[in-house]
mmCIF file of the C-alpha atoms, coordinates in Angstrom:
data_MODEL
# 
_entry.id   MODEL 
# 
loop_
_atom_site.group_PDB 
_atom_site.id 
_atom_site.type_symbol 
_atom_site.label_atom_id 
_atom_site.label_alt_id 
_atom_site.label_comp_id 
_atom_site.label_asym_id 
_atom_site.label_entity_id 
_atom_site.label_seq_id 
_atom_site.pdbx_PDB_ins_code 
_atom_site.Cartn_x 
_atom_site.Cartn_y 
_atom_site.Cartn_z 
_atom_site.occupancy 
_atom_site.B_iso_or_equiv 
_atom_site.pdbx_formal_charge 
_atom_site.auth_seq_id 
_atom_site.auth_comp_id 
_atom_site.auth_asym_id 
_atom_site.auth_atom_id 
_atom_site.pdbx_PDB_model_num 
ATOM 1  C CA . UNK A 1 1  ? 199.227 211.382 32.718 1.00 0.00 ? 1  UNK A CA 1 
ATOM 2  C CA . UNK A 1 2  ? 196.472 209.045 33.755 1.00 0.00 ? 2  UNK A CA 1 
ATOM 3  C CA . UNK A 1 3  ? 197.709 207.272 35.906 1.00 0.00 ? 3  UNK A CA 1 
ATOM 4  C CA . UNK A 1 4  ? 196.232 208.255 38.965 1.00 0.00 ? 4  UNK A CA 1 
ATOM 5  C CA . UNK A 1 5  ? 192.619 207.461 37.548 1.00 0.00 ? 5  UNK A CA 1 
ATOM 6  C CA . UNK A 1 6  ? 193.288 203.840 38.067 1.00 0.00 ? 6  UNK A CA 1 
ATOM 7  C CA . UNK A 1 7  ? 193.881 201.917 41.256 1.00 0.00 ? 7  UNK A CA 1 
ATOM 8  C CA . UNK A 1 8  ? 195.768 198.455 41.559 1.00 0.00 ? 8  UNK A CA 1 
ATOM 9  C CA . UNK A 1 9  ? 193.928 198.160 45.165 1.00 0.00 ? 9  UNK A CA 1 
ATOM 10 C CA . UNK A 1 10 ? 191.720 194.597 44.989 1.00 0.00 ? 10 UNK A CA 1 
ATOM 11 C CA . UNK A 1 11 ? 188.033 195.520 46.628 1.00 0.00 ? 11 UNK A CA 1 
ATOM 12 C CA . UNK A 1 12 ? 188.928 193.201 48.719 1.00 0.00 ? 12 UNK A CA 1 
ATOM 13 C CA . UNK A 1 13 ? 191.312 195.847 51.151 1.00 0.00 ? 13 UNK A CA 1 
ATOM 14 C CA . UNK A 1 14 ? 188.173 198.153 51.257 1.00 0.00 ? 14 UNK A CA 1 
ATOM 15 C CA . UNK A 1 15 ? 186.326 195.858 53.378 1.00 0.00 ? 15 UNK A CA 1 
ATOM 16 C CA . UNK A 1 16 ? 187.863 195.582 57.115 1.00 0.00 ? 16 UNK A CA 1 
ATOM 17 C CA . UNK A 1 17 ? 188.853 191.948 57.833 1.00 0.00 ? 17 UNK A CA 1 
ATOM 18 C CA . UNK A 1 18 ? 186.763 191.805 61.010 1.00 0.00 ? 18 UNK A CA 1 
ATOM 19 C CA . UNK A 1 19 ? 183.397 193.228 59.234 1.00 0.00 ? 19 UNK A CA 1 
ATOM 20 C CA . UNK A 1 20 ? 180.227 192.050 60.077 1.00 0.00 ? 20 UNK A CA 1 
ATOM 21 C CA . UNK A 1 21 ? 179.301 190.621 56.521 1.00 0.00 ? 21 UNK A CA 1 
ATOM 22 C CA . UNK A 1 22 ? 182.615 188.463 55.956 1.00 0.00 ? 22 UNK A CA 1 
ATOM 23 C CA . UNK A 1 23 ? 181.175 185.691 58.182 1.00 0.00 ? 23 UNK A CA 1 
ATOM 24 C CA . UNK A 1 24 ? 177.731 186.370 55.957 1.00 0.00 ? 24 UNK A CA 1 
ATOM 25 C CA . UNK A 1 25 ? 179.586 186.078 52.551 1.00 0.00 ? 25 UNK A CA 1 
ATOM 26 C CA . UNK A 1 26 ? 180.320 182.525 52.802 1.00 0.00 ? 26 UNK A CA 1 
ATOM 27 C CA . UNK A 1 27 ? 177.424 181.468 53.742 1.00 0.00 ? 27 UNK A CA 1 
ATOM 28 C CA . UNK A 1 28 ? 175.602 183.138 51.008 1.00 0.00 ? 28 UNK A CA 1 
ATOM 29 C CA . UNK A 1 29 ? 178.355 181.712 48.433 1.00 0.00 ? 29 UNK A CA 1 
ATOM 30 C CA . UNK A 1 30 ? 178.186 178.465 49.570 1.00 0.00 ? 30 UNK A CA 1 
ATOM 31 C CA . UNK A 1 31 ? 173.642 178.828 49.336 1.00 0.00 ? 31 UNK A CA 1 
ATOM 32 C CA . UNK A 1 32 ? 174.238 180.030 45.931 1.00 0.00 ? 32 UNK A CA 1 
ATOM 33 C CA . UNK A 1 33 ? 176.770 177.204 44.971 1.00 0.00 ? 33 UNK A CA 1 
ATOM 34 C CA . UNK A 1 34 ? 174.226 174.719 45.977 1.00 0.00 ? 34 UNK A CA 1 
ATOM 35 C CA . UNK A 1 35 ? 170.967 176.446 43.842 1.00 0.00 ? 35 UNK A CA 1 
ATOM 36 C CA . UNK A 1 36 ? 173.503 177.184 40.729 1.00 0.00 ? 36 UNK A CA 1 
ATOM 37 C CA . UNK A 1 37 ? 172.004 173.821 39.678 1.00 0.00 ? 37 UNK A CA 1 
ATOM 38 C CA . UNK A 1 38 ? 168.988 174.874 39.760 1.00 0.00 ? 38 UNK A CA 1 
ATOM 39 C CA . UNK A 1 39 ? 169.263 177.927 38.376 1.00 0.00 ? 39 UNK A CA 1 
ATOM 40 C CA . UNK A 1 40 ? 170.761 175.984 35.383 1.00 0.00 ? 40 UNK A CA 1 
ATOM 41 C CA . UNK A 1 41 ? 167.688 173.694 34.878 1.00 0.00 ? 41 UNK A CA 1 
ATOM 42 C CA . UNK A 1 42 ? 164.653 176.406 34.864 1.00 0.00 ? 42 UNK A CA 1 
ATOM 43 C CA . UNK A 1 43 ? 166.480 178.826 32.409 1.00 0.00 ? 43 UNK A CA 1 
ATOM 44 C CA . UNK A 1 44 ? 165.867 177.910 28.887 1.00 0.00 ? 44 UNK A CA 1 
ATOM 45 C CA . UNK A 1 45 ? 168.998 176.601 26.779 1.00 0.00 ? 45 UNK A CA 1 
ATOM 46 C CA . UNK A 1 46 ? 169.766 179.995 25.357 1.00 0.00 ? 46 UNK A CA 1 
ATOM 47 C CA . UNK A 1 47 ? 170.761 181.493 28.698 1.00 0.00 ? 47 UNK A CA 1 
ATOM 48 C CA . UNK A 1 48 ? 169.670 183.177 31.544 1.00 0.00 ? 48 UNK A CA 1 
ATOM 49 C CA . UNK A 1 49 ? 168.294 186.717 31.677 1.00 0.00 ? 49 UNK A CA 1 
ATOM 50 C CA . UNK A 1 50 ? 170.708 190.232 31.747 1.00 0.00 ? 50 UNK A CA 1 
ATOM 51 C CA . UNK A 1 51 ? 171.410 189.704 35.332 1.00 0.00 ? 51 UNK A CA 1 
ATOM 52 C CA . UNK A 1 52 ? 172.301 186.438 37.071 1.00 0.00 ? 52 UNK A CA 1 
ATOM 53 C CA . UNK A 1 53 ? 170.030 185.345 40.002 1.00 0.00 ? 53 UNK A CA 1 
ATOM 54 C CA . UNK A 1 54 ? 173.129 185.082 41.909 1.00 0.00 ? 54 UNK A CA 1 
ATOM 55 C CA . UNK A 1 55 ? 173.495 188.622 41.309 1.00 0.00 ? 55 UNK A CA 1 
ATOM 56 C CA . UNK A 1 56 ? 170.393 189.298 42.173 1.00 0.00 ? 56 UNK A CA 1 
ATOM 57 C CA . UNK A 1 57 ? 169.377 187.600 45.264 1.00 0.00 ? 57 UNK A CA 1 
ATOM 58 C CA . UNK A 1 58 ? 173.316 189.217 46.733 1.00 0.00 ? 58 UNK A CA 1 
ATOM 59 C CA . UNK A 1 59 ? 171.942 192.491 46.096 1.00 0.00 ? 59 UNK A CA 1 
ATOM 60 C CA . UNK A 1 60 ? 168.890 191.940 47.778 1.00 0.00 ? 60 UNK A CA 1 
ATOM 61 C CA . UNK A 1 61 ? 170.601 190.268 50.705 1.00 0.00 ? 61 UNK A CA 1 
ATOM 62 C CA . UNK A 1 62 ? 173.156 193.790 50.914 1.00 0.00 ? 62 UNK A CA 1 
ATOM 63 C CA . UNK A 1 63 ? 169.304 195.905 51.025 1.00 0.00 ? 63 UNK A CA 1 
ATOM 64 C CA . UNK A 1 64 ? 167.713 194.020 53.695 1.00 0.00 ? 64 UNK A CA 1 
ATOM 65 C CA . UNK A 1 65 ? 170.691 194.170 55.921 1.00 0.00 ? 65 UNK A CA 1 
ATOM 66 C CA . UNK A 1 66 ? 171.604 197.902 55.570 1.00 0.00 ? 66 UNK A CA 1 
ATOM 67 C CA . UNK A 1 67 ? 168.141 199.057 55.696 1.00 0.00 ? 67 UNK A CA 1 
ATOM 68 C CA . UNK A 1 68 ? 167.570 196.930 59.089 1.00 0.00 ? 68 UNK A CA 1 
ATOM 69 C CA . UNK A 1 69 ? 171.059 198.635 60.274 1.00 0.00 ? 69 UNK A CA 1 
ATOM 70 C CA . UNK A 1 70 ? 169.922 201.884 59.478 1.00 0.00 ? 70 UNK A CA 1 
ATOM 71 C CA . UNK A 1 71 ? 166.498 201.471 60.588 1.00 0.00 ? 71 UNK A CA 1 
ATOM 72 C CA . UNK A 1 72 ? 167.978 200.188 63.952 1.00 0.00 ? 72 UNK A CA 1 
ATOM 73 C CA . UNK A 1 73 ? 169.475 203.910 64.406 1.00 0.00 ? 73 UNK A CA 1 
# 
């Protein structure tokens, strides 16, 4: 029985609808929607590194604002 060990729950219901980031998230999808382009022209034709910009630049945005919240404690 393995069941348990998986979960049909979308990430989605993990994050409280009236969180502080929601408001954040589309703003950073819709900046990284506009520099996809971009992104596109100066990688070479073979394809971009291991780990998208995108990717990257999210993950930096989720440091900066967690270490500022827990640097404000």
């Amino acid at each position: 029985m393995q069941e348990p060990l998986f979960t049909t729950v979308k990430l989605e219901d993990f994050v409280p609808a009236d969180h502080s980031l929601r408001p954040v998230r589309l703003l950073v999808n819709d900046a990284l929607r506009r520099l996809n382009g971009l992104f596109n022209v100066i990688y070479a034709d073979t394809g971009r590194a291991s780990i998208a910009p995108e990717k990257l630049l999210r993950a930096l945005l989720l440091q900066v604002f967690y270490s500022c919240v827990a640097n404000a404690w």
